[in-house]
N, C-alpha and C positions, 0 to 999 in steps of 0.2 A: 486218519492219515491223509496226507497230502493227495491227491489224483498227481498229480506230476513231482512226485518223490524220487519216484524211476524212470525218470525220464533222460534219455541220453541227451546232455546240454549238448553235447559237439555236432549229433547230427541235428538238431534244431536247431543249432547253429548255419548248420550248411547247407539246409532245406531253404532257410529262410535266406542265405544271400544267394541260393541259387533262383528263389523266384522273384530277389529283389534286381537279380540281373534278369532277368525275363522282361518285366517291368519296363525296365531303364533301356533294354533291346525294342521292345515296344513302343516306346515313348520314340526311339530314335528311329525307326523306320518309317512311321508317322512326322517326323519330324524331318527328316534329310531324306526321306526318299529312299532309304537304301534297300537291297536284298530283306523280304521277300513283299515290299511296297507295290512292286508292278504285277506280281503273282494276285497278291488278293485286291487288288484296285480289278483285276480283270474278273477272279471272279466275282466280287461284288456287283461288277456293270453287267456281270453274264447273266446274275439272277434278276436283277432288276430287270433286265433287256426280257429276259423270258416271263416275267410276270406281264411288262405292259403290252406283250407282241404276243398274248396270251389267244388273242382272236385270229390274229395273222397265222401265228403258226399250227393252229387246226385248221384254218381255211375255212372259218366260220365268217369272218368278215375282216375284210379289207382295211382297216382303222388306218393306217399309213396313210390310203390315199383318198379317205372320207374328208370333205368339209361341208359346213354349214351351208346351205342352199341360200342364195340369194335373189333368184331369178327364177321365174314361173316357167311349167312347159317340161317337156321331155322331147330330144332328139330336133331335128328341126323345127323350130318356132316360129322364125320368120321367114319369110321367102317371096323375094323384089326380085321376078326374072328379070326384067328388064332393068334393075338398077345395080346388081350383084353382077361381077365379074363373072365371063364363063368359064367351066374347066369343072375338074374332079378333083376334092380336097385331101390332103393325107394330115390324118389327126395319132396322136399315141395319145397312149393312157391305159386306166382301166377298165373295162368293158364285158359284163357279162362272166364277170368271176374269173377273170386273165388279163395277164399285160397283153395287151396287141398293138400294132400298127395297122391300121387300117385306113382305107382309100374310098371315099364316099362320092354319092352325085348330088345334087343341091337338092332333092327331096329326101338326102339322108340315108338310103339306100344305099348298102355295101355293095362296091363292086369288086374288093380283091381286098383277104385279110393275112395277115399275117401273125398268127399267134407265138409269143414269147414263150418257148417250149425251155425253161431253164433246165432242166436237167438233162435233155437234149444235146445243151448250147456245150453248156459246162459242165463236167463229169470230176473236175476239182477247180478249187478255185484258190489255190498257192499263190498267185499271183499279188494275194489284199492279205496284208497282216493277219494274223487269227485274233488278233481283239477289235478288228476294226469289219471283218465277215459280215456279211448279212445273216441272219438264221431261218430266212426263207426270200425264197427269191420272189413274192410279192413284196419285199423289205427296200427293195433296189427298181426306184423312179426310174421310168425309162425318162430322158429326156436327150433330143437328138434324133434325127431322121433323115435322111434321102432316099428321095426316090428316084433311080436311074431307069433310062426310055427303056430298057427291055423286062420292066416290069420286078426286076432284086429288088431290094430293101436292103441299107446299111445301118442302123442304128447302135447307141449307148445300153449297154445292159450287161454288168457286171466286166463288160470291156468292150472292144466295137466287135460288133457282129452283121457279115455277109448272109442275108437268107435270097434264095431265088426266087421268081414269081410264086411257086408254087410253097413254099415257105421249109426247101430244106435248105441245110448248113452248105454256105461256097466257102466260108473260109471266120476263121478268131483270130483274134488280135488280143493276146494272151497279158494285158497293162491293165492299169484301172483309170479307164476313159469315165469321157462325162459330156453334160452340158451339150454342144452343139459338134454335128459332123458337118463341113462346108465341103463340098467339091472343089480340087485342085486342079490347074490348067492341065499337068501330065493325064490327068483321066482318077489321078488317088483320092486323096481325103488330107482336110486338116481337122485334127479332131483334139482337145482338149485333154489334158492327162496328170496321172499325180506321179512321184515320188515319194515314198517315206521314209523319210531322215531319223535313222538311228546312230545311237555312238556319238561319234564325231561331229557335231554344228559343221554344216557347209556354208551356212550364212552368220557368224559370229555379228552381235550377242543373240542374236536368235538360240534358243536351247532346242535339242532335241528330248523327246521325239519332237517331231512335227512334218505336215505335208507342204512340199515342195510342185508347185503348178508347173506343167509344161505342156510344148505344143508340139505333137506328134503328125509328122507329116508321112501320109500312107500310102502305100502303092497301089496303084488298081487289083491288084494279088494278092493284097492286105500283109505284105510287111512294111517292115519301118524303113523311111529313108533317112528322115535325121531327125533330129527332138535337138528342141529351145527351151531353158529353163527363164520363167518370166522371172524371177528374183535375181538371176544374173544377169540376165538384161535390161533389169532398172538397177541394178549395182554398177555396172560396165556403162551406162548411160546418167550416171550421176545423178538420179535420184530415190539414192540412200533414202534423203528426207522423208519420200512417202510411207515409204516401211514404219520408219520411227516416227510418224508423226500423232499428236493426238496423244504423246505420253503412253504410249501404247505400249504392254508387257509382253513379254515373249517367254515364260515360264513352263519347263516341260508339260508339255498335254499331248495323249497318242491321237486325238482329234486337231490337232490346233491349224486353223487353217487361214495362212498369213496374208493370201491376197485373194482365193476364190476366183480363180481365171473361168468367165462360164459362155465365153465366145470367141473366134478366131474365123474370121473373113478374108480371100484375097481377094487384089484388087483387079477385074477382067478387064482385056481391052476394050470391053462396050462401056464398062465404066467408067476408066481411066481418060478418059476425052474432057471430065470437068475437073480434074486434078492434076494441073500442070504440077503441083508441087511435090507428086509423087509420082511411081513409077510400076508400070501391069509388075503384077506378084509381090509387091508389097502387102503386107499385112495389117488390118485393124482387128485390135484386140481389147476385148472388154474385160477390166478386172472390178469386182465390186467392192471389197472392202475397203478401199480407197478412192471410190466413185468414180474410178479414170477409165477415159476410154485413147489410147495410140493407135499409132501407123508408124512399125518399122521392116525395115528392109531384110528378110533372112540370109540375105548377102554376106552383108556386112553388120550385122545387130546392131544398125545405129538407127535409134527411133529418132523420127521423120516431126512428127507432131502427137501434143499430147493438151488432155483438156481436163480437168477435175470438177464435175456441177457442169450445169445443177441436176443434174439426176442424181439421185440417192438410191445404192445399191442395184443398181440397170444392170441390165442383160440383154444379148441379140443386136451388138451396130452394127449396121449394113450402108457399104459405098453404095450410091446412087450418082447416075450418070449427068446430074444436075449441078454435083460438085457440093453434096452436101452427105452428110452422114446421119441416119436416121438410128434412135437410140429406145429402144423400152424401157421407159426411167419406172422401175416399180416404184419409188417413191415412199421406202418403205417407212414409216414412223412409228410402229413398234404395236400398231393395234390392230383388230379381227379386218377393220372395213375400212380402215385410210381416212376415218376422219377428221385426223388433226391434220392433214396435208393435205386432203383433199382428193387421193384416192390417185393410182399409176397414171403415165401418160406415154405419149408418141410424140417423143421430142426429135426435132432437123437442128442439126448445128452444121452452121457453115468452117469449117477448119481454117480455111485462109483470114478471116475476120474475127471465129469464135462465137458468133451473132447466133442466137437460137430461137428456135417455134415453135409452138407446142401445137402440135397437128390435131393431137385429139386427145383426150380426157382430160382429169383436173378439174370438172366443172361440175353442176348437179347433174345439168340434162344429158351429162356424159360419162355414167357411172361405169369403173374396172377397176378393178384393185387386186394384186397378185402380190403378195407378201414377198414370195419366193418365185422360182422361172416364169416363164411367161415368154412368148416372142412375136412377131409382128413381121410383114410383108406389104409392100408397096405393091398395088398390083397394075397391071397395063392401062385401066382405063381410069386412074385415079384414086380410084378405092384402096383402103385399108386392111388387111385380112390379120387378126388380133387371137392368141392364144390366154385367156385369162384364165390362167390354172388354176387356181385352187377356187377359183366359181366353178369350175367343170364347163366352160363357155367358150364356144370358137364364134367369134361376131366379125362383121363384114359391115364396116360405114363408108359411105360415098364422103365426097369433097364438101360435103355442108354437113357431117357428123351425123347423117340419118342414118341408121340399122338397116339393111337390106340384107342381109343374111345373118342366122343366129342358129347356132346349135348346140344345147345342153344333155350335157351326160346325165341324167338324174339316177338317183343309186336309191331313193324311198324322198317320202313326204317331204323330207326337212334337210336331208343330204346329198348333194352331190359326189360324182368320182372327179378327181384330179385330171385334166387335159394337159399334156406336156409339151405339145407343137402343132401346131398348123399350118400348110403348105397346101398352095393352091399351085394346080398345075393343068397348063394347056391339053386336050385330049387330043393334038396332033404334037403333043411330045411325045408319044410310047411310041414304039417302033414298033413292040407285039402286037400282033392280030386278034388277041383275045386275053380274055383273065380264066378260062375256064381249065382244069390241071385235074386228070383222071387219078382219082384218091389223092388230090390235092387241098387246098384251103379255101380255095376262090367260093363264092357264091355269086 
């Protein structure tokens, strides 16, 4: 006798087009995106996230902010009293198994630390998507810092954050900042910020999701005065083009990120003396994925001047009083060490002409290379003060590209920690009398 003699043909009928519609649902989710594509797209990235942040989130090691050593030594390496600028240096990164900001003397000696207390800071974090979350707050590069004379700290980390000398909480800025905090003339902050575009395209054909960069201007109080969205300010300034340029697809992604805005400078009246063509509080802003760097007015958002190259994917331009704009071109070319380009540099371009310099790297005898941040400082007596992040490297060259200052984070034999800013600052800028805080941080 048959095995399927007695078999009911109707409902093997209707098993079979109910899993042949399963199927063809399937095919189509994967196919258009629809319901429940964003559900397992997230957790698919949630398991993978937790497999490779496997080290990060036991707090067995740091992998985020490990890279390959390229430089010999630990903590100060070199040291030119008399050739290195004077002052005490403010470095972030990682450090001794924490994010910190911390304030050194040119033997490397901490003099006032500030540890990245995240659960402290933030007690929830509503502010960042829940597919876009960190899943440990080692996951979230600080990058960003100031240091103001009475010895606070404002820095980037999961939003801007006020700590006081002594490293408790003055005040959060509840956004998802990034990249660079600048001091503004009122005494606030200009600080770098995103938007995430769901639903509706704010920027047609741009698809959502996607993040939208903006520039958040802060009060000394840490709330918001007003915010600029950079994609409406090159929409409203007529160059659409660069968005579109390059064939470039704009296809829903909850990462997609269309211009990478990773600095905002004003322009002070001690600078403004070499740029008749601009005006104290106008703006230079660096955006990477279109290698441009502007100056517009938040008056009236109409950009002033604008320059595309040669720096590839730069970060940190700063007005100088000379009438030039100095740029951290990372230079990035897609490899561990920048040897098909030749490795970052410390480019001057003159804006009134366009005409540029290369101050320093790009050469053998002048090895840095930062795939990713990185930033740079002109300092008083010529010298260059150089963040090379992802060497773990804060280096200090005079005006013939000699080293006189060098300080490596080393994390074991072969790896470095990530350095995410350097800032050198005069010791008759503090106004406090001391760094020492009873059950405080200071050392």
């Amino acid at each position: 006798m048959s095995p399927f003699k007695n078999v009911d043909k109707a409902k093997v009928s209707f098993y079979a087009s109910v899993l042949a519609g399963v199927f063809a649902y399937g095919v189509a989710v994967g196919t258009y995106e629809i319901f429940p594509f964003e559900q397992i797209h997230f957790a698919k990235r949630s398991l993978f996230q937790v497999f490779d942040e496997r080290e990060m989130l036991t707090k067995t090691k740091p992998t985020k902010h490990i890279f390959t050593a390229r430089y010999e030594g630990n903590g100060v390496v070199t040291h030119d009293a008399e050739g290195m600028a004077p002052g005490l240096t403010l470095i972030t990164g990682f450090f001794d198994g924490a994010l910190e900001v911390r304030l050194i003397d040119p033997s490397g000696a901490v003099v006032n630390r500030w540890p990245v207390r995240a659960g402290e800071i933030w007690d929830n974090l509503d502010h960042i998507p829940p597919e876009l979350r960190p899943t440990t707050s080692w996951n979230a590069a600080m990058n960003g810092a100031v240091l103001l004379p009475d010895g606070s700290v404002v820095f980037n980390h999961f939003g801007l954050v006020k700590l006081d000398r002594c490293g408790e909480v003055l005040w959060l800025v509840r956004r998802v900042t990034h990249h660079s905090v600048e001091p503004a003339r009122d005494g606030g902050f200009w600080v770098g910020a995103k938007r995430y575009i769901r639903g509706r395209s704010k920027h047609p054909p741009i698809e959502p999701p996607y993040e939208e960069d903006t520039i958040l201007h802060i009060s000394a109080g840490g709330t918001i005065v007003e915010e600029f969205s950079i994609l409406d300010l090159l929409i409203k300034n007529g160059l659409r083009a660069v968005l579109f340029s390059n064939n470039r697809t704009f296809d829903p992604n909850p990462e997609f990120d269309v211009i990478h805005l990773n600095d905002v400078d004003e322009l002070t009246v001690a600078d403004a003396v070499g740029f008749p063509q601009f005006d104290v509080g106008d703006l230079l802003v660096s955006i990477r994925q279109p290698n441009m760097v502007l100056v517009f007015d938040p008056d009236t958002e109409v950009i002033k001047w604008y320059q595309v190259g040669p720096w590839i994917q730069q970060h940190d331009a700063d007005f100088h009083a000379d009438g030039r704009i100095t740029v951290f071109d990372n230079n990035y070319d897609r490899t561990e060490d920048g040897s098909v380009f030749g490795g970052s540099r410390i480019i001057a371009v003159d804006p009134a002409s366009g005409a540029t310099e290369v101050m320093y790297g790009g050469v053998d005898d002048q090895p840095m290379y930062s795939r990713t941040q990185g930033d740079h400082q002109l300092l008083g007596n010529g010298n260059i003060l150089m963040a090379e992040a992802e060497a773990g490297r804060v280096l200090e060259v005079d005006s013939r590209g000699r080293v006189v200052w060098e300080f490596i984070n080393r994390y074991s034999d072969d790896e470095v920690l990530r350095i995410s800013d350097a800032i050198r600052y005069d010791r008759d800028y503090f106004s406090t009398d001391g760094w020492a805080c009873s059950g405080g941080v200071s050392e």
